[in-house]
C-alpha positions as CSV (number, residue, x, y, z in Angstrom):
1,X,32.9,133.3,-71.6
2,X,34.9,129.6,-71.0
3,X,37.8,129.6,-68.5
4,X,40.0,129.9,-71.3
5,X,39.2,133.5,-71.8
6,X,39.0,134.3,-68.4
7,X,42.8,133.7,-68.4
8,X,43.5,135.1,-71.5
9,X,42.0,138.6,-69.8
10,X,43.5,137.9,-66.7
11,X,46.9,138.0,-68.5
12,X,46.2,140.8,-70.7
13,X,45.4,142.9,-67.9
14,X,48.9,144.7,-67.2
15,X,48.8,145.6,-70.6
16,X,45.7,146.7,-71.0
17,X,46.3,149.2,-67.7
18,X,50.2,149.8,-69.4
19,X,48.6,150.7,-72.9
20,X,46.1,153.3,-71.4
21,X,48.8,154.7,-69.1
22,X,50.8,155.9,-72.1
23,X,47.9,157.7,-74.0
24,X,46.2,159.1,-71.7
25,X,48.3,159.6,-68.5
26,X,51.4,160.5,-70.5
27,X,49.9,163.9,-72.6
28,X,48.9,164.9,-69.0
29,X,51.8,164.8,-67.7
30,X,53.6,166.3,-70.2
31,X,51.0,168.9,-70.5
32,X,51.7,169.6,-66.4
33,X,55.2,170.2,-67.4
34,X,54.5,172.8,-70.1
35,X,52.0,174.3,-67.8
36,X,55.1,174.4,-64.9
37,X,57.4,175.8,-67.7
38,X,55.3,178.5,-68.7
39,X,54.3,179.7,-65.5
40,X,57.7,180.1,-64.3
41,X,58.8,181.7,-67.4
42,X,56.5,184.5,-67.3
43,X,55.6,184.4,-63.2
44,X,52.0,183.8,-63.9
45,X,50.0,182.9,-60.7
46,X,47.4,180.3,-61.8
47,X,45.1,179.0,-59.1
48,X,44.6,175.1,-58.9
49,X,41.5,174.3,-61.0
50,X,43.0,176.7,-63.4
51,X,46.1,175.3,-63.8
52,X,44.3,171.8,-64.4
53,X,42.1,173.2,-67.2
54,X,45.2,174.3,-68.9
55,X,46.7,170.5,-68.4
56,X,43.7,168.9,-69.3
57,X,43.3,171.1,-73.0
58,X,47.0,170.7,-74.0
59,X,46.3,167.4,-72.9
60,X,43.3,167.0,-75.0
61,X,45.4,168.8,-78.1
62,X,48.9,166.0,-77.7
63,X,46.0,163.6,-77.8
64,X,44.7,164.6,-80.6
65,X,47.1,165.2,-82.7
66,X,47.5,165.4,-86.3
67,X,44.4,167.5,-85.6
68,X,44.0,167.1,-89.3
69,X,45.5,166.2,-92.9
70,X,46.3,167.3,-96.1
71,X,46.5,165.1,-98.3
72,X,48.4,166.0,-101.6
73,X,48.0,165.0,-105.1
74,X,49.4,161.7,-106.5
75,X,51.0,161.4,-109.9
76,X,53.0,158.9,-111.6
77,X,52.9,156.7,-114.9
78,X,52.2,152.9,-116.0
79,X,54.5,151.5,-118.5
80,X,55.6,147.9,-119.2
81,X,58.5,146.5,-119.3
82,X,60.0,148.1,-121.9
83,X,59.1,151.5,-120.8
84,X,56.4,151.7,-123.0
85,X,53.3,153.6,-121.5
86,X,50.2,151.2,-121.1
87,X,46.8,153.1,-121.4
88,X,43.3,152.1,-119.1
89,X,45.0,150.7,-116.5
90,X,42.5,151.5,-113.4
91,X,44.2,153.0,-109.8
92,X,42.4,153.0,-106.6
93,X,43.5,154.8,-103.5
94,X,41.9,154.3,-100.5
95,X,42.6,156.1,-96.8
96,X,41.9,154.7,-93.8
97,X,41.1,156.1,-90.0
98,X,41.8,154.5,-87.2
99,X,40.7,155.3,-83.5
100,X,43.4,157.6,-81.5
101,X,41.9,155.6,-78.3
102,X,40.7,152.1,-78.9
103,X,37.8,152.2,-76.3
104,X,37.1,148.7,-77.1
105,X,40.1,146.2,-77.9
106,X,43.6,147.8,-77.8
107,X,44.7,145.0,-80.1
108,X,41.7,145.8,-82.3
109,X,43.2,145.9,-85.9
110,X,39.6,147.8,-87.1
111,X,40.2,150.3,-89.7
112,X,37.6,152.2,-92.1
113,X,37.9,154.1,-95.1
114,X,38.0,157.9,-94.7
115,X,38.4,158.9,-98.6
116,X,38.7,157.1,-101.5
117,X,39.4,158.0,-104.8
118,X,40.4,156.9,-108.5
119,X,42.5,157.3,-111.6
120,X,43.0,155.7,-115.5
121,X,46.1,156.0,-117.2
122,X,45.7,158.3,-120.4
123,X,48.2,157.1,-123.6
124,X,50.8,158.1,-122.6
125,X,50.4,155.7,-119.3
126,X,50.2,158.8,-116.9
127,X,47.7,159.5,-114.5
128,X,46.4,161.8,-111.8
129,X,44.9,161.3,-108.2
130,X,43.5,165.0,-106.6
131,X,44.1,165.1,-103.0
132,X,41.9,166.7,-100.4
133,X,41.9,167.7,-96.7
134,X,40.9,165.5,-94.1
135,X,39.2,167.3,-90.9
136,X,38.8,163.9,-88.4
137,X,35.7,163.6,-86.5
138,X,36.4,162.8,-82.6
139,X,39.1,160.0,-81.5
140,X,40.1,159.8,-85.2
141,X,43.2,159.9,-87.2
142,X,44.3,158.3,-90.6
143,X,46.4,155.6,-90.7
144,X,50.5,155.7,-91.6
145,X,51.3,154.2,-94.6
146,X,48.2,155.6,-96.6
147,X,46.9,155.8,-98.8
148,X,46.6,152.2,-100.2
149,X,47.3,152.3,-104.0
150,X,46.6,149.3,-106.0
151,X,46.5,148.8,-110.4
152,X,44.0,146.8,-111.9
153,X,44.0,145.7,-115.7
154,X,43.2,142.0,-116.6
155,X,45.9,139.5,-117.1
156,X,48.5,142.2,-115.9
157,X,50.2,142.6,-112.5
158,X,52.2,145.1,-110.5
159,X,56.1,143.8,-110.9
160,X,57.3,145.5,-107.5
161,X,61.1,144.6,-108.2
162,X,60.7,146.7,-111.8
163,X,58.8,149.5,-110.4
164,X,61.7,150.1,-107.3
165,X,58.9,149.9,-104.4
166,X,61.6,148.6,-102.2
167,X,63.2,151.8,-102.2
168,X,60.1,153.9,-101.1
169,X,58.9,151.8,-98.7
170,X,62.4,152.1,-96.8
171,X,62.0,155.8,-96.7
172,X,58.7,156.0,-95.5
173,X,58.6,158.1,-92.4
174,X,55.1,160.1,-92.5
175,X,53.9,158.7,-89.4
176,X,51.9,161.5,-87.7
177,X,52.2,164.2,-90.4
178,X,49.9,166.7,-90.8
179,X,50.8,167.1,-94.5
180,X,50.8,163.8,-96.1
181,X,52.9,163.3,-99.5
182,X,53.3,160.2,-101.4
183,X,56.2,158.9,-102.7
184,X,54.7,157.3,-105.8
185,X,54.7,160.9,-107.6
186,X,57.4,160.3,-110.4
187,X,57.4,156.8,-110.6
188,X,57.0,155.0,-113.4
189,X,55.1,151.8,-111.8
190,X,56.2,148.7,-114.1
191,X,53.1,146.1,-115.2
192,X,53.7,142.6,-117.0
193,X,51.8,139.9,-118.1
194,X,50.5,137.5,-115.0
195,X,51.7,133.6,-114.9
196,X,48.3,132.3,-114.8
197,X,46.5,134.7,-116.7
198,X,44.2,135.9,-114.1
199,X,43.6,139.7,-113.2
200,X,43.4,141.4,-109.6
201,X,39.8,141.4,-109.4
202,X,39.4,139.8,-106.1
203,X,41.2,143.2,-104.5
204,X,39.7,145.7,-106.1
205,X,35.8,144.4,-104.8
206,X,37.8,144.3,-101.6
207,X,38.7,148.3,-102.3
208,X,34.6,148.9,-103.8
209,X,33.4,146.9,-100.9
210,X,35.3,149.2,-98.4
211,X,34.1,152.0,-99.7
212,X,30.6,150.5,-99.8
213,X,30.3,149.9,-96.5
214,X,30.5,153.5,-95.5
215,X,27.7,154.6,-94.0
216,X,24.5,156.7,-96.1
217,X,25.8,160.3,-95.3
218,X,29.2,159.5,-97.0
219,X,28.7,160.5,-100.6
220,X,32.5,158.6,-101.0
221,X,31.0,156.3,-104.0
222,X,31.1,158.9,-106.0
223,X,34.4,159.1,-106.6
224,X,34.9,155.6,-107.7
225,X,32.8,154.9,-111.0
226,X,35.0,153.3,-112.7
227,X,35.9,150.3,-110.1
228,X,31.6,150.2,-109.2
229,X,31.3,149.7,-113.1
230,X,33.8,147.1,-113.8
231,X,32.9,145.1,-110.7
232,X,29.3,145.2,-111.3
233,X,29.4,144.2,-114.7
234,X,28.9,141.0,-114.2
235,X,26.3,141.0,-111.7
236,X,22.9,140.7,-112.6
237,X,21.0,143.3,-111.1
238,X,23.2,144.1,-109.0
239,X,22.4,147.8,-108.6
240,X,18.7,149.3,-108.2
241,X,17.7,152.3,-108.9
242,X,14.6,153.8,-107.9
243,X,14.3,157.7,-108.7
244,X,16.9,160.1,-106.9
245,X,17.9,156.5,-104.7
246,X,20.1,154.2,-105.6
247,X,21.2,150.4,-104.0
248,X,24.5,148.3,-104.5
249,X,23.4,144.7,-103.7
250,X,20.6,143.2,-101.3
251,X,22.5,144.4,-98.2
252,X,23.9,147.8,-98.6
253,X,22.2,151.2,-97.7
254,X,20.5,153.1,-100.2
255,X,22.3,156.2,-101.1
256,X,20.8,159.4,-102.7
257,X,22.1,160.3,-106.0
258,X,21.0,163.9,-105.9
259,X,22.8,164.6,-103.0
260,X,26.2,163.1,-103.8
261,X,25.9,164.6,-107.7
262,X,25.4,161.6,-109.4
263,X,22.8,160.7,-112.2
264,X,22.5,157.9,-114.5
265,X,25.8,158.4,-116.7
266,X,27.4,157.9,-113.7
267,X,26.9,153.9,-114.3
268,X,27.6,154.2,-118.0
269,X,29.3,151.0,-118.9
270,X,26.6,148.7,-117.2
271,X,23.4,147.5,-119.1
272,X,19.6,146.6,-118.4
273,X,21.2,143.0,-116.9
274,X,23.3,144.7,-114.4
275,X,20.8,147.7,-113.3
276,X,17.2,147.1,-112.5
277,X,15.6,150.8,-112.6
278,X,12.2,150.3,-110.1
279,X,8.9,151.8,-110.9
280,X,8.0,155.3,-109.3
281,X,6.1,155.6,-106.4
């Protein structure tokens, strides 16, 4: 650690102390006003390490809070710009968690996919995302604004001026909901032709990479076979297979196909150049 960062802590102190303050000292003391509330209301007579292990679970429950989500489905339609509906057009969503208490950097901007899931438009441009219900594990909570939706087709782009995402995005106010809706369900999302002719495949390895990175008990790939497919079709070898085990890359982890229901059609799309099937032990 150089001098500069000594300083750097040094001033981020106060915050540090003023940001820890506010989510953890302020549910505690708004949980010691309930608690006074309540046992006023009804005369209750709580001796003191009672009273405290009533402040410290409504404490625990302000903290905590959404305690979980449901997510709903998410319909809408593709067309261009003439309204007519464009067909195979490929959407990702992807959620993200956050930590409720950042235990190591409160400016930390770390987030990590908590679901993912995928979509192609059918002829008449429309398609369908199923929702699902998110139970957090401990100091977790999805992120506002989610999910992230994103439309991939080569040498198309999203126009966001056609498709009216500037009036959505001003009446986003989810923040904290328990029940999460999205307010892309009816609209017709507008595609044309891009300037340079280039698609949008640098995003959507950032979206398979995301979900990639999850760790082996998260059977989360699964959902995505489309996006795995069309990003690995032009890496060779990039997948092996080796019985009921399969690996994306030299670096990821291996993930069992059995357990996440997946079998060899699952990667239908890809040849012998992209997948290298290994000998049985």
């Amino acid at each position: 650690m150089n001098i500069l960062d000594i300083f750097l802590l040094i001033y981020l102190i106060p915050f540090i102390i003023a940001y820890y303050l506010w989510v953890l000292a302020l549910p505690i003391l708004v949980a010691q006003l309930l608690i006074f509330m309540l046992t006023k209301h009804f005369g209750w007579k709580l001796k003191k390490k009672h009273k405290w292990l009533w402040i410290i679970l409504l404490a625990s429950i302000l903290i905590t809070y959404p305690w979980f989500s449901i997510v709903e489905d998410i319909e809408g339609r593709v067309v261009d710009v003439t309204g007519q509906p464009i067909e195979g057009i490929l959407i990702t969503a992807l959620w993200e968690y956050e930590p409720i208490i950042r235990v190591t950097s409160i400016f930390s901007g770390s987030s990590y996919a908590a679901q993912a899931r995928e979509a192609v438009t059918d002829k008449d441009g429309r398609y369908h995302i199923y929702g699902f219900t998110y139970l957090p594990s401990f100091n977790q909570k999805l992120m506002s604004g989610q999910p992230k939706v994103r439309f991939y087709q080569e040498n198309l782009r999203v126009d966001y001026n056609l498709s009216k995402y500037k009036y959505w995005k001003g009446k986003f106010s989810l923040r904290g909901s328990i029940v999460r809706k999205s307010l892309l369900n009816g609209l017709d999302v507008v595609m044309v032709k891009t300037d340079n002719g280039s698609g949008n495949s640098g995003t959507l390895w950032g979206f398979v990479k995301s979900v990639l990175s999850e760790d082996n008990d998260n059977c989360m790939w699964a959902n995505i076979p489309v996006a795995i497919t069309r990003e690995y079709k032009t890496v060779k070898r990039g997948i092996q297979i080796s019985e009921d085990t399969v690996k994306f890359g030299r670096h990821s982890l291996p993930r069992n196909m059995e357990k996440c229901g997946v079998d060899i059609g699952f990667f239908k799309g890809l040849s012998e150049w992209n997948i290298k099937i290994l000998p049985e032990k």
